[in-house]
C-alpha positions as CSV (number, residue, x, y, z in Angstrom):
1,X,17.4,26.4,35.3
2,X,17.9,25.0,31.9
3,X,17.3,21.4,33.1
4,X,14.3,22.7,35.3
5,X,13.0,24.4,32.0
6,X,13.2,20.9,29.8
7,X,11.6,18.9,32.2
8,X,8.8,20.9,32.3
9,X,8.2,21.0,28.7
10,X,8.6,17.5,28.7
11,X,5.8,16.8,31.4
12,X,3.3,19.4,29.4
13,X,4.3,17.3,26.2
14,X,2.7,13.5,28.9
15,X,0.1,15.9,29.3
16,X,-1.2,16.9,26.0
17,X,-0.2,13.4,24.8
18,X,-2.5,11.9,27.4
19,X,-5.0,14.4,26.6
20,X,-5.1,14.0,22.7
21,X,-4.1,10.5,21.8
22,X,-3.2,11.1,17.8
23,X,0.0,9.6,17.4
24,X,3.0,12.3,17.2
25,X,4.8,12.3,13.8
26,X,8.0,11.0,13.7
27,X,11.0,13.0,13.2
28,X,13.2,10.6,10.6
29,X,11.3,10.3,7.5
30,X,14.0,8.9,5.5
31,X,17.3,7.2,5.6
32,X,19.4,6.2,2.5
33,X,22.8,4.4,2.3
34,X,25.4,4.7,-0.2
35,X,27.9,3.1,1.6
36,X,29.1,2.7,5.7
37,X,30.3,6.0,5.5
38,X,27.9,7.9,2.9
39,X,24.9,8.4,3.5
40,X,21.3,10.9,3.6
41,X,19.2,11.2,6.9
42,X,16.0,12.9,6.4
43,X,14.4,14.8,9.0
44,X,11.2,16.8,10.1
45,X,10.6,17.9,13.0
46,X,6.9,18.7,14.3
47,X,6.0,22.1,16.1
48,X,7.1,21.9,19.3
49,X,9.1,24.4,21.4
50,X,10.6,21.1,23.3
51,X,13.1,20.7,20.3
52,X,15.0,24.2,20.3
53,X,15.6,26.1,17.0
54,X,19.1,24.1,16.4
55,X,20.6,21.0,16.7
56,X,23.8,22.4,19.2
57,X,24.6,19.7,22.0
58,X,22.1,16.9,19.9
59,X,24.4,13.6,19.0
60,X,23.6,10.9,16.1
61,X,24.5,7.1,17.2
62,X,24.9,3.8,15.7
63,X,26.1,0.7,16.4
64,X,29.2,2.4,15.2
65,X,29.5,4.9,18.0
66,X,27.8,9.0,19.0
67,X,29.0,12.0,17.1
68,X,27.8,15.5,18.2
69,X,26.2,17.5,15.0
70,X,28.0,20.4,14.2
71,X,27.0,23.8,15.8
72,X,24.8,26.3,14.3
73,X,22.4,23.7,12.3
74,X,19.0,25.4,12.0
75,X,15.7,23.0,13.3
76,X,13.5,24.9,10.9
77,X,9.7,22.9,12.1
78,X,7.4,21.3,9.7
79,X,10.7,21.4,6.9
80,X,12.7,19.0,5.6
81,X,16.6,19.1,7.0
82,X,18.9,16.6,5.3
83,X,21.6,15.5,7.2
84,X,25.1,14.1,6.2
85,X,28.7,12.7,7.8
86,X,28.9,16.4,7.3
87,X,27.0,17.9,9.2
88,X,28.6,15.6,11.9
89,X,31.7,16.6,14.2
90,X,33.3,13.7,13.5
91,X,32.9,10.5,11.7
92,X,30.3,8.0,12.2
93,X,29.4,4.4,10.3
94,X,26.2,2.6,9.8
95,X,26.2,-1.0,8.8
96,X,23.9,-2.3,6.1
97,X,23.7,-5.6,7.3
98,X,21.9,-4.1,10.5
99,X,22.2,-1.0,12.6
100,X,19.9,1.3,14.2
101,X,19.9,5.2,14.3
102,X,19.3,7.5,17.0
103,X,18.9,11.3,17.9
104,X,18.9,12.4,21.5
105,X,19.4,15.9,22.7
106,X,21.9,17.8,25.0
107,X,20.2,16.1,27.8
108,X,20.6,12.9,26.5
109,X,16.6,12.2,25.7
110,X,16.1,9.9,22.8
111,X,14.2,11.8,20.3
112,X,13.9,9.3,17.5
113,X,15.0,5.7,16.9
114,X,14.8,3.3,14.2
115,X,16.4,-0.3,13.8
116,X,17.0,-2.6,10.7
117,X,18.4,-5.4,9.3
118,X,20.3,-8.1,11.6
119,X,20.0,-7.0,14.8
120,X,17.8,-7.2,18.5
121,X,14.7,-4.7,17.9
122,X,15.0,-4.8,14.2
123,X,12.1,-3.0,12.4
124,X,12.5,-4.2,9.0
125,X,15.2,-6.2,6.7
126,X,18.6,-4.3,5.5
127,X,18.2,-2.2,2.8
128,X,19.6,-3.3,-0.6
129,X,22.1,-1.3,-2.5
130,X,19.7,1.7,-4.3
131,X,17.0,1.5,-2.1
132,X,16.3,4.0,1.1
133,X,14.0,3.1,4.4
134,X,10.7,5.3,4.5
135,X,8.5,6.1,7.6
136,X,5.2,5.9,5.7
137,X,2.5,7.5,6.5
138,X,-1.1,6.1,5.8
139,X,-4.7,7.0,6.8
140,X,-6.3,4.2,8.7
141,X,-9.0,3.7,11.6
142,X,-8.4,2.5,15.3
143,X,-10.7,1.5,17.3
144,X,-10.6,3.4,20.4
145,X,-9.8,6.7,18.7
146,X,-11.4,6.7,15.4
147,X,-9.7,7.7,11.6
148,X,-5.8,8.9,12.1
149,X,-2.8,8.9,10.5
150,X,-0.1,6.2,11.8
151,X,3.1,5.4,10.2
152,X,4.7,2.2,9.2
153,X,8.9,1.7,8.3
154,X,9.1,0.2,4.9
155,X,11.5,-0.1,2.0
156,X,11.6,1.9,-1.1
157,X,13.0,1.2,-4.3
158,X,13.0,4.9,-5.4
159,X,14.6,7.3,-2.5
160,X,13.1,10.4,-2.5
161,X,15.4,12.2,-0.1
162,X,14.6,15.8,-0.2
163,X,11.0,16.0,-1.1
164,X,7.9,14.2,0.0
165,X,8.4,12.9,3.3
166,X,6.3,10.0,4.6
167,X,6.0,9.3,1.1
168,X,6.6,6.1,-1.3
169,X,6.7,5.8,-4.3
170,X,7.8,2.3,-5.3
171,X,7.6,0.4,-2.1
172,X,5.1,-2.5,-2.4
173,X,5.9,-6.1,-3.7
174,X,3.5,-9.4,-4.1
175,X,3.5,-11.7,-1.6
176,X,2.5,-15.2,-2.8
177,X,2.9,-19.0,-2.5
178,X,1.2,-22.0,-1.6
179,X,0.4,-24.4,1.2
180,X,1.0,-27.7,1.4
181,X,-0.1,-31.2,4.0
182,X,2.3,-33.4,4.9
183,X,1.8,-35.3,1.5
184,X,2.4,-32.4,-0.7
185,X,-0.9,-31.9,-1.5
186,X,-2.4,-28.7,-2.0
187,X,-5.2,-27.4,0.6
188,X,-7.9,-24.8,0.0
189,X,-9.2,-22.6,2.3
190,X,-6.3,-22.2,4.4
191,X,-6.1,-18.6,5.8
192,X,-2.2,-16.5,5.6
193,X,-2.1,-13.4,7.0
194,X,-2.3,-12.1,10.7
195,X,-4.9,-14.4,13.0
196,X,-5.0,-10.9,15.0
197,X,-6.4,-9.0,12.8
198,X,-8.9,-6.2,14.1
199,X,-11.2,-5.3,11.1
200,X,-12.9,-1.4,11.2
201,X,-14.8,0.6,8.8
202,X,-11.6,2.6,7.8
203,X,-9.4,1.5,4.4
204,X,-7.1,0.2,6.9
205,X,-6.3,-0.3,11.1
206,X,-3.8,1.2,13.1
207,X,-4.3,-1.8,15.4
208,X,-2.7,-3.9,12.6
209,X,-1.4,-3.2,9.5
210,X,-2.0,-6.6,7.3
211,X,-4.6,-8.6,7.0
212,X,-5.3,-12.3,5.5
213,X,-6.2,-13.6,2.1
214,X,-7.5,-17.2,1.7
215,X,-6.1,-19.8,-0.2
216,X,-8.1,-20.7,-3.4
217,X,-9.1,-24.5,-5.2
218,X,-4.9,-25.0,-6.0
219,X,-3.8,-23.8,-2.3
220,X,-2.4,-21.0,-3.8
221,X,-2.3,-17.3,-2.5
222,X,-1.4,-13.3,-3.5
223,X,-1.6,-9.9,-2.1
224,X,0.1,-7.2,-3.2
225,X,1.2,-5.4,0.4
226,X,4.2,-3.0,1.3
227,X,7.6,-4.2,1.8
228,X,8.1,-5.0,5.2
229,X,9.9,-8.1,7.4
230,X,6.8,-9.3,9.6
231,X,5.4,-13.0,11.3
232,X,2.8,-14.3,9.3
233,X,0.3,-17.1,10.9
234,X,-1.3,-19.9,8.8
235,X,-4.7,-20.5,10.0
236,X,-7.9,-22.5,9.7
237,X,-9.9,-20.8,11.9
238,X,-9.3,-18.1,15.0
239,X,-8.8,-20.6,17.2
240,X,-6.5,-23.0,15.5
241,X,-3.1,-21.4,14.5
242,X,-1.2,-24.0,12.2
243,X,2.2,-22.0,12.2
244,X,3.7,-19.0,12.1
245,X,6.9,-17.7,10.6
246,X,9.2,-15.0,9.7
247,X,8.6,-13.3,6.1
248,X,10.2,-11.0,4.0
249,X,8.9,-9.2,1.7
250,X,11.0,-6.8,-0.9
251,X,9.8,-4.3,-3.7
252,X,9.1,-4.1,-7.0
253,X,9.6,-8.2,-6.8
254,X,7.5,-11.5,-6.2
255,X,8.4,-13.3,-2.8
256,X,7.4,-16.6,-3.2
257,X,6.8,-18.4,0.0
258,X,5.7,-22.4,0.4
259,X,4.1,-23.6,3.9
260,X,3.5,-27.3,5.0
261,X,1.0,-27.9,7.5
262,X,1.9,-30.5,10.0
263,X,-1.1,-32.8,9.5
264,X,-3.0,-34.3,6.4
265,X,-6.1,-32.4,5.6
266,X,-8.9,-34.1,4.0
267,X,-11.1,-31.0,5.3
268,X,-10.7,-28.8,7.5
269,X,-13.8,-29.8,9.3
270,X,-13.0,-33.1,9.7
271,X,-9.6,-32.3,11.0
272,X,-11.1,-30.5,13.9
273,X,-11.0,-32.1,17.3
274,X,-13.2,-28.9,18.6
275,X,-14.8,-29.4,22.1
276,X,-12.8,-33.0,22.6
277,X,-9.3,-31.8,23.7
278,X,-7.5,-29.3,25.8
279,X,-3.8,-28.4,26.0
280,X,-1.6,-26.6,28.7
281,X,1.8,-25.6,29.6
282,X,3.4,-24.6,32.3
283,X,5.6,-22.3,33.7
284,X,5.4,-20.2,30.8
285,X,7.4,-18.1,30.3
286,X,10.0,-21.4,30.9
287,X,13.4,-21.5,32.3
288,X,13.5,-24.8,30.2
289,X,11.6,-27.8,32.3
290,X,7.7,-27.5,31.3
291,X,4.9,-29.5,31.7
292,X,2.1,-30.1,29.3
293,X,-1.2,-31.0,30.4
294,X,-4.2,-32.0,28.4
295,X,-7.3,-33.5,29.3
296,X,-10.0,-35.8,26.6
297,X,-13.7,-35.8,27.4
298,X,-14.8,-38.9,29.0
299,X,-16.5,-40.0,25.7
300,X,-13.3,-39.4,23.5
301,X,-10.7,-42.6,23.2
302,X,-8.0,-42.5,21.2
303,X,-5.3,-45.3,21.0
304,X,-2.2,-43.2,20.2
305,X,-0.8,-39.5,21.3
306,X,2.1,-37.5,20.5
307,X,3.4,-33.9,21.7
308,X,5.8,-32.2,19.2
309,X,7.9,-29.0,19.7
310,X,8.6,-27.0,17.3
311,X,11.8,-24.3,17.4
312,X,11.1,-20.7,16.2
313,X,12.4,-21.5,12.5
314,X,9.4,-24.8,12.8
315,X,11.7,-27.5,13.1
316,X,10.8,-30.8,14.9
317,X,13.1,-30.5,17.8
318,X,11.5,-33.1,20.3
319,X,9.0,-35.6,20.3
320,X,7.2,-36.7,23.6
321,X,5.0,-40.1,23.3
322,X,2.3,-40.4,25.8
323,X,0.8,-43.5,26.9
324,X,-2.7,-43.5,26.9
325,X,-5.6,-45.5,28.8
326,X,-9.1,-45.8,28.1
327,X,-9.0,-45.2,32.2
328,X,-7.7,-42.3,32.3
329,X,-9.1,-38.4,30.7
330,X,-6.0,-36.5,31.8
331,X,-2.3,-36.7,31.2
332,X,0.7,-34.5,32.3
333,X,4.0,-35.1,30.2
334,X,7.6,-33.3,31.7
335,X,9.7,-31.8,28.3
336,X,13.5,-31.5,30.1
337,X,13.8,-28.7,27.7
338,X,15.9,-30.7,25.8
339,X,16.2,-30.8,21.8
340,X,17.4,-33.8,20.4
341,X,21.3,-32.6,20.9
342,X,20.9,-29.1,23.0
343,X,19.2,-27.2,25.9
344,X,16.4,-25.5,24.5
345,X,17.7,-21.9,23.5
346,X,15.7,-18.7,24.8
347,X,12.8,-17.8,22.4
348,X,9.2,-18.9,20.9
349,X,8.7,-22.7,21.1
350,X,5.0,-24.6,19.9
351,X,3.9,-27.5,21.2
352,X,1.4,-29.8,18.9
353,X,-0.9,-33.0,20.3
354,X,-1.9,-35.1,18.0
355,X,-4.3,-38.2,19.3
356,X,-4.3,-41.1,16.1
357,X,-2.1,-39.0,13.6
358,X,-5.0,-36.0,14.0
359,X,-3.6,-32.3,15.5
360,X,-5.4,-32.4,18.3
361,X,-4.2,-28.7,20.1
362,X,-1.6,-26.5,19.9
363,X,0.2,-24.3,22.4
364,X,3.0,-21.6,22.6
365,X,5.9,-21.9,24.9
366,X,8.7,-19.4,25.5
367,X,11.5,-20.3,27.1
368,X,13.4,-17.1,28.8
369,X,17.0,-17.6,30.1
């Protein structure tokens, strides 16, 4: 009967969810680490008759194991509850370097999940000694259901465990840098930022949290945005994604970041082989072999091509030349998936052409084993 009863509540809960699309509130608003075995977990649970009025039967995990909380905790809704290794039955770690937390119930239904630092599914970098990880909430527009309120896991400087939840108070840093060609020269107008980016009439959108910025006459760049561990893409235009990569960025600090752009830029118009070249790959997803295909315009003739790959960190780790004929408009070139010592590993590979010295298309390539 018990089972019977939670099952239903949980299909009314698809139901309403379906029927109102606002996002739910999370449950942890806060998480701060002393050390591996010390630590505050802040908690607020929304109205809902689905969570019972205590936590008997729930369990806490980590990558260090699953402890059942001790009976007779109150689940008071809409309040903050602060939870310790004491209000644990028995001991239970967190790593700093990376972990994740969960709460599930008595009948095992994950409730709430986070992850950080060095591990798969990782929301954001480890936290530093002194500073807690925040599920912040922030007003923004998206497009199919108009102004809401989403929530985003960042890192602040000043934990607030106690009071204020889905609230930061020092938790944003400046990212800046500058981007570079191949010579070392400094190139304007480049954008950094997210080439996805969905803009909306609100002060932000749920669809995506950041946005780009443009570098200015010294190929600089700086925003001031939330600490967060995200990709960023450096871009000319929609359609032509230079790179992407991994940043960090921390709080209360200036993360300094340098890109080089695998091509010399003399413009970024005349760089621009628009309309004149096209670039495939496939299978992709890969198991390793792939073939790339591209075809010139009959009125195009170049004298030299070149396919690189790039590895997810955007190192050169193959590079395919193509012979080319004034007599011929399309090519197909077999990568082995072979770097220059290894099989290529599982992950996000991009292919570059460049005819005479000049990035003529780009593709991305995973490789799943």
């Amino acid at each position: 009967m018990k089972k019977l009863l939670v099952l239903l509540l949980l299909m009314q809960s698809i139901g309403t969810t379906k029927a109102n699309p606002i996002p739910v509130p999370p449950v942890i608003s806060e998480f701060y680490m002393v050390n591996d075995s010390t630590w505050y977990l802040e908690l607020v649970f929304p109205q809902s008759p689905y969570f019972g009025s205590n936590f008997d039967g729930f369990r806490l995990e980590s990558s260090g194991g699953s402890c059942l909380f001790k009976n007779g905790i109150t689940i008071t809704a809409d309040s903050i509850i602060i939870i310790t290794q004491d209000s644990l039955q028995s001991l239970l770690h967190f790593n700093r370097s990376g972990d994740y937390i969960a709460i599930k119930n008595e009948s095992d239904y994950l409730i709430e999940e986070i992850y950080f630092g060095n591990i798969s599914n990782s929301m954001i970098a480890a936290p530093l000694i002194g500073q807690s990880l925040v599920r912040m909430a922030y007003s923004c527009y998206s497009v199919s259901y108009g102004f809401e309120t989403d929530y985003y896991l960042v890192k602040d400087n000043n934990p607030t465990i106690g009071y204020d939840p889905f609230q930061v108070s020092s938790a944003k840093g400046i990212f800046t840098g500058k981007v570079f060609d191949l010579a070392h020269n400094p190139v304007p107008g480049i954008k950094v930022g997210n080439i996805y980016y969905i803009t909306g009439p609100g002060p932000s959108v749920c669809e995506n949290f950041y946005k780009y910025f443009i570098t200015d006459s010294t190929g600089s760049f700086s925003s001031e945005e939330f600490s967060s561990q995200r990709t960023v893409d450096v871009f000319a235009s929609f359609s032509t994604d230079l790179l992407d990569t991994l940043i960090t960025i921390e709080p209360d600090s200036i993360n300094y970041y340098e890109f080089t752009i695998d091509t010399l830029l003399t413009g970024i118009e005349s760089n621009s082989f628009q309309g004149a070249v096209s670039l495939s790959c496939y299978p992709n997803p890969s198991t390793g072999e792939t073939y790339f295909t591209f075809a010139m315009k009959s009125n195009k003739h170049y004298s030299k091509a070149l396919i690189k790959i790039y590895d997810p960190n955007g190192e050169i780790v193959r590079m395919l030349p193509v012979n080319i004929s004034d007599k011929q408009d399309t090519y197909t070139v077999k990568w082995d998936g072979i770097c220059y010592y290894n099989a290529a590993a599982s992950g996000m590979y991009y292919c570059k052409l460049e005819l005479d010295g000049k990035e003529a298309a780009t593709q991305k390539i995973i490789i799943a084993k």
